[in-house]
C-alpha positions as a printed NumPy array, in Angstrom:
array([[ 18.778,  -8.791,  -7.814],
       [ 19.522,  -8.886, -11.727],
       [ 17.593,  -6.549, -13.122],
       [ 17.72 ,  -7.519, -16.751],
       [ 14.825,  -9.389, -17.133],
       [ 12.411, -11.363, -18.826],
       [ 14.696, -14.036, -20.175],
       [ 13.308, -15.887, -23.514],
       [ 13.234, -18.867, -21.593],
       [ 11.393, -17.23 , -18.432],
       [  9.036, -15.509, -21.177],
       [  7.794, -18.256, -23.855],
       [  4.888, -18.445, -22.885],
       [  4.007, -14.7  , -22.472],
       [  3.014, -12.237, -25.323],
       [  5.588,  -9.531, -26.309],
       [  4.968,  -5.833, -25.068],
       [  2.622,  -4.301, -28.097],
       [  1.77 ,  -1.151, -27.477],
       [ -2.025,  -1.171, -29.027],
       [ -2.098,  -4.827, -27.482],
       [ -1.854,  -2.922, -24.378],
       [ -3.695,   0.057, -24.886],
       [ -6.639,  -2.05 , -26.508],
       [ -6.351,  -4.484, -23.124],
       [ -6.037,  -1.366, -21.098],
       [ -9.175,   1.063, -22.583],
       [-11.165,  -2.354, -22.641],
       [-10.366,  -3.691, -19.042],
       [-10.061,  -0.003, -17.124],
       [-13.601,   0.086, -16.184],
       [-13.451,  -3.651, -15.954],
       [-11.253,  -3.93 , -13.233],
       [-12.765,  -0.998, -11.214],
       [-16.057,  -2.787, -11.226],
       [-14.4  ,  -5.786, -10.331],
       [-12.881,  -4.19 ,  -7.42 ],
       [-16.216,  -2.743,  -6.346],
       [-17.67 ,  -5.509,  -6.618],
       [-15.143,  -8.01 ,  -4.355],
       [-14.977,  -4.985,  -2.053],
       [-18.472,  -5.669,  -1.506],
       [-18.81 ,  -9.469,  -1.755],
       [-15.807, -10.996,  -1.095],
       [-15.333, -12.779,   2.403],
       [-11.516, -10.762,   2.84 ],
       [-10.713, -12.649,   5.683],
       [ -9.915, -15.168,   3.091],
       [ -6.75 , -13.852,   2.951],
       [ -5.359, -15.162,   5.524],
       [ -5.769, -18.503,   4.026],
       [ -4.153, -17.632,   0.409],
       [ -0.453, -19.433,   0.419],
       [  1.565, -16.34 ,  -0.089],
       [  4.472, -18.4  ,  -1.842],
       [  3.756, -17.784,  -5.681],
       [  3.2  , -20.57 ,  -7.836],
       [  2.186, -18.987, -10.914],
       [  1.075, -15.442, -12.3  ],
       [ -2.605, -15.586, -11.471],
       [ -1.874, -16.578,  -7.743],
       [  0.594, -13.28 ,  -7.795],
       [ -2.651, -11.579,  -8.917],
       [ -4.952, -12.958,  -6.525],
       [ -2.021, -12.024,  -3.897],
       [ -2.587,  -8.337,  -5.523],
       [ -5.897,  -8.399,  -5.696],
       [ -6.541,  -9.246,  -2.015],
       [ -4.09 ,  -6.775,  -0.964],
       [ -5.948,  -3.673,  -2.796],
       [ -9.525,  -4.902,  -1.248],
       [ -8.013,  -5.754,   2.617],
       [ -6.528,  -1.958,   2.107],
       [ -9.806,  -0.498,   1.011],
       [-11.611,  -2.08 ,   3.842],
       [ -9.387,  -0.321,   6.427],
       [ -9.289,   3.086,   4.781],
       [-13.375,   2.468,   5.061],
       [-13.248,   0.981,   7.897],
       [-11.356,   4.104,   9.816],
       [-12.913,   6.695,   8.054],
       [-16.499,   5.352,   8.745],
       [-15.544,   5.741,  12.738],
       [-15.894,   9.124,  12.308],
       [-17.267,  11.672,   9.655],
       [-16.884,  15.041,   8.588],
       [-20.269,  15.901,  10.996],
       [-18.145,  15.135,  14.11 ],
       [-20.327,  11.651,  14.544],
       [-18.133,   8.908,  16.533],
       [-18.422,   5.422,  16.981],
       [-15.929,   3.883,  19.358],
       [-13.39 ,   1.111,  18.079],
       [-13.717,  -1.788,  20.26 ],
       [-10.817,  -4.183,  21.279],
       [-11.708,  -6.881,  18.976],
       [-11.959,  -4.596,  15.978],
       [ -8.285,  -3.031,  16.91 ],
       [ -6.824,  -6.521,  17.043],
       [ -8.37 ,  -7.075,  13.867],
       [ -6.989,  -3.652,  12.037],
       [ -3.827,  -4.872,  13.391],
       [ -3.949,  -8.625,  11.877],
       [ -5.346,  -6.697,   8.792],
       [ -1.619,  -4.771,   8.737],
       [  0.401,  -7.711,   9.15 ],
       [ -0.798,  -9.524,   6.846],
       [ -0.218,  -6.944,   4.319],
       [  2.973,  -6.483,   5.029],
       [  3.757,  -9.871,   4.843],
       [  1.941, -10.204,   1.178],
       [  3.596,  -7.419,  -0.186],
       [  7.121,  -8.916,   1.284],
       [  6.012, -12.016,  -0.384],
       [  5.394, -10.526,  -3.89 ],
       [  7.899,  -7.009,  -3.989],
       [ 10.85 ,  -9.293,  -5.402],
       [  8.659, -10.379,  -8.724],
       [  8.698,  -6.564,  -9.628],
       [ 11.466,  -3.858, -10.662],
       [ 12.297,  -1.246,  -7.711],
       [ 11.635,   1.827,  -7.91 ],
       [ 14.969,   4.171,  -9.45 ],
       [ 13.321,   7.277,  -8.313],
       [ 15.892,   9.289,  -6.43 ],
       [ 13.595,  11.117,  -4.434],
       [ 11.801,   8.805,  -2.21 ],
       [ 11.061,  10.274,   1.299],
       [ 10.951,   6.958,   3.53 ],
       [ 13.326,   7.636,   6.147],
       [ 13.738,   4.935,   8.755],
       [ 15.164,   7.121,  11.54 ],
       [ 12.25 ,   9.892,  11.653],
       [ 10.326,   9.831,  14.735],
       [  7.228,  10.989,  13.747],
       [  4.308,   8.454,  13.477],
       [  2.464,   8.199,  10.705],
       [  4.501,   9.2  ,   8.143],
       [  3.843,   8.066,   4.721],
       [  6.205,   8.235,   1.334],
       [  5.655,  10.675,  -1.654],
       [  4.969,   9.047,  -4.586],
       [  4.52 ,   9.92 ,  -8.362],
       [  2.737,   7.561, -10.429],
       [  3.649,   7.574, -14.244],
       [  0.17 ,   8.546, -16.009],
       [  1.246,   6.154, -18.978],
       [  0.422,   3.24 , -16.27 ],
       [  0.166,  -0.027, -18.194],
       [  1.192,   1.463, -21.647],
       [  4.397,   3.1  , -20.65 ],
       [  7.546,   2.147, -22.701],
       [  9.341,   1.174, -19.958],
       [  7.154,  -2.013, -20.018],
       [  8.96 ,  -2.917, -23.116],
       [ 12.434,  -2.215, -22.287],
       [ 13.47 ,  -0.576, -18.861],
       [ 17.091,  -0.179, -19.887],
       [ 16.405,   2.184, -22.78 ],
       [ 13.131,   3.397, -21.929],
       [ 13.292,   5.118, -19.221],
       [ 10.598,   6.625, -16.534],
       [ 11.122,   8.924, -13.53 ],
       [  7.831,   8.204, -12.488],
       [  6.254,   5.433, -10.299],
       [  4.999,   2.301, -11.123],
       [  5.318,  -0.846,  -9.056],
       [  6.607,   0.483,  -5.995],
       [  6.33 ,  -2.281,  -2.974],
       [  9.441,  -1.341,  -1.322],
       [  8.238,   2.179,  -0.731],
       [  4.723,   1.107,   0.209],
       [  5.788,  -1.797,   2.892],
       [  7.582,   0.544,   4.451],
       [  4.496,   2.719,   5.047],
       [  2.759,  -0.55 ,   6.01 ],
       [  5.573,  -1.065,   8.565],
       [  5.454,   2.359,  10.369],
       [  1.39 ,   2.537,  10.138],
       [  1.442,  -0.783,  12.145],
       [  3.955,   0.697,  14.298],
       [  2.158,   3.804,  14.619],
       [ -0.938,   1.885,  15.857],
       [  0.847,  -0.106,  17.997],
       [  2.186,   2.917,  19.705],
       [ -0.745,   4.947,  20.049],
       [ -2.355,   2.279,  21.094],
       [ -6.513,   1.475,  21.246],
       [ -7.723,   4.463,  24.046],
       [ -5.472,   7.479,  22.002],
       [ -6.545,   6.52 ,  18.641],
       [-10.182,   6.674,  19.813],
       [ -9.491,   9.598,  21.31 ],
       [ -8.289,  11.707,  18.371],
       [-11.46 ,   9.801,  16.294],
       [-13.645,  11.713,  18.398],
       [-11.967,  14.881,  17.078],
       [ -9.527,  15.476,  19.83 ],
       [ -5.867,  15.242,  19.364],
       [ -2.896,  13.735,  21.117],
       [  0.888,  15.421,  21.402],
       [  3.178,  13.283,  21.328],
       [  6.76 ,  13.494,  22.927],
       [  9.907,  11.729,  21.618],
       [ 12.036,  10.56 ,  24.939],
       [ 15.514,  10.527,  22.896],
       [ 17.631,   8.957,  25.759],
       [ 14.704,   6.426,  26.264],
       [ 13.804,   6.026,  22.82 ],
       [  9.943,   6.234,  23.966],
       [  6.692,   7.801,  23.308],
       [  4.925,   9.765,  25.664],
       [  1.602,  10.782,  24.563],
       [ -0.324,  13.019,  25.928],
       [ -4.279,  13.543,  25.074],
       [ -5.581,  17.304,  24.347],
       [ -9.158,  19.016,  24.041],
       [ -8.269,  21.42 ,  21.525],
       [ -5.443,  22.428,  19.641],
       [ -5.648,  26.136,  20.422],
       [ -4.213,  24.835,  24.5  ],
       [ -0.725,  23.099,  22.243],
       [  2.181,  25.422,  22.943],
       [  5.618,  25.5  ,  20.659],
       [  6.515,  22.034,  20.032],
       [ 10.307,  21.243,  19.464],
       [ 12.122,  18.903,  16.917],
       [ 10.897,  15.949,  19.025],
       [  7.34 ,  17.236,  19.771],
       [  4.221,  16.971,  17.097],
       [  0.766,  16.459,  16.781],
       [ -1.625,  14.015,  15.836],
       [ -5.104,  14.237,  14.478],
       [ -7.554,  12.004,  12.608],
       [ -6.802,  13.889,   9.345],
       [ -3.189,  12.083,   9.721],
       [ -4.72 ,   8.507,  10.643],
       [ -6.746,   8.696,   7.621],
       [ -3.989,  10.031,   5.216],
       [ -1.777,   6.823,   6.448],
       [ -4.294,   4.297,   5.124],
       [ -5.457,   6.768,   2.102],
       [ -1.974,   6.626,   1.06 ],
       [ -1.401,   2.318,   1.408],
       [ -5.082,   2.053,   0.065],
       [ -4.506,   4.421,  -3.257],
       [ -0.633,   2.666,  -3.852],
       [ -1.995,  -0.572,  -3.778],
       [ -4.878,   0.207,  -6.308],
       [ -2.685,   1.667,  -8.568],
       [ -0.043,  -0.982,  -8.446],
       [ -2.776,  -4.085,  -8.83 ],
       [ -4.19 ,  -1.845, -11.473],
       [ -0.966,  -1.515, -13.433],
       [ -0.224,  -5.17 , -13.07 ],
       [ -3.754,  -6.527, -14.026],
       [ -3.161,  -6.241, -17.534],
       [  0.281,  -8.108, -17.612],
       [ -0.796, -11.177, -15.408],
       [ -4.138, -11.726, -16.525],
       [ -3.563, -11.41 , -20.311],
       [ -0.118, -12.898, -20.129],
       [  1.432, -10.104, -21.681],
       [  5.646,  -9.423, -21.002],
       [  6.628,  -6.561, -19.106],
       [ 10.275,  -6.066, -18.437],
       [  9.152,  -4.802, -14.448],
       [  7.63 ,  -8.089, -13.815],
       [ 10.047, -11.117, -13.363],
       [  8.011, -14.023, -13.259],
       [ 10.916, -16.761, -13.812],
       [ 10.779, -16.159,  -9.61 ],
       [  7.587, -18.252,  -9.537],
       [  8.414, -21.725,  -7.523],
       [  6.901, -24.78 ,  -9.957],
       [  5.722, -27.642,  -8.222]])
């Protein structure tokens, strides 16, 4: 994809980056969109998603898109962590609640498929996603840019530059990928297994190219694991969706400003966006 952006054409009807217009939007509409987020966490029917046509007509769709994305993610990371608390209390996931963590992750993935090629990638050289490591749940390492929505880069990613992160969907669907894929593999009776504070060691079969998990009382009875041995907890299962939950935030967040004001940034192509 071209990444020189932000065409006049694509752009007329958009206001030009201002840095006070966006730091005045920003300090104004920071708590704004946190309430608004705790608020749809808490009303919001989120199974609506499911019904939202993922194929972008215009910039407020995109946001909706976003904005349904950040609150399906904060339901899981709620929803797992609530399964079992810091005072070793445990309440068993049933089938229809896995299926329904699992439809959860799919559709995420396929939203932020749907949306990833209206925003610059990442240039950061240091992004950890490696599609050939074994271990499940693995998540990325990101840096987000503390300038957010006021960064320069907004205005002109060719001479502006930023090492840090700011709309990173290629990194984070790839975390969405090998969570689902972690979940799948583990499968309903291991993951409530390590919920109720046990763990499971897990073997990599490399001629196979299989899993074999094995459950364990305590980690004190795990012996030296090798390159194709390790270890899962609940601390790990909650990191994975931590780590979608936060990214998603930050990048609806970041983008709020820009789609809902109609303000230009030169990481958001919107000249992408199918008319009918």
């Amino acid at each position: 994809m071209d990444l020189d952006w932000c065409s006049i054409n694509s752009l007329s009807n958009t206001k030009n980056f201002n840095e006070n217009l966006i730091i005045t939007k920003g300090n104004k509409n920071k708590s704004v969109v946190s309430k608004e987020l705790e608020k749809n966490f808490k009303n919001v029917n989120i199974d609506e998603c499911f019904n939202l046509n993922l194929i972008v007509k215009d910039p407020k769709e995109l946001l909706t898109i976003l904005n349904y994305s950040s609150l399906v993610s904060n339901y899981l990371r709620t929803f797992i962590r609530n399964k079992s608390n810091k005072y070793n209390e445990y309440i068993e996931i049933n089938e229809n609640e896995y299926m329904l963590i699992c439809k959860y992750l799919n559709w995420l993935y396929d939203s932020i498929t749907s949306v990833k090629n209206f925003f610059s990638i990442s240039l950061r050289k240091d992004n950890s996603y490696d599609p050939n490591n074994i271990k499940l749940f693995k998540t990325s390492s990101y840096k987000f840019c503390n300038y957010k929505e006021s960064c320069l880069i907004h205005k002109n990613k060719n001479k502006n530059k930023c090492d840090k992160n700011h709309f990173v969907f290629d990194m984070v669907v790839n975390d969405i990928q090998k969570l689902t894929e972690s979940i799948n593999i583990v499968g309903l009776n291991n993951i409530n297994w390590v919920l109720s504070n046990k763990i499971i060691k897990i073997t990599y079969v490399l001629d196979d190219k299989k899993y074999f998990i094995e459950q364990i009382n305590n980690i004190n009875l795990i012996e030296d694991l090798n390159s194709n041995q390790f270890i899962i907890d609940k601390t790990l299962i909650f990191k994975s969706f931590d780590v979608v939950s936060y990214v998603l935030n930050k990048m609806y967040n970041e983008s709020y400003c820009f789609l809902n004001f109609d303000i230009e940034s030169h990481l958001i192509d919107l000249s992408l966006i199918i008319k009918t």
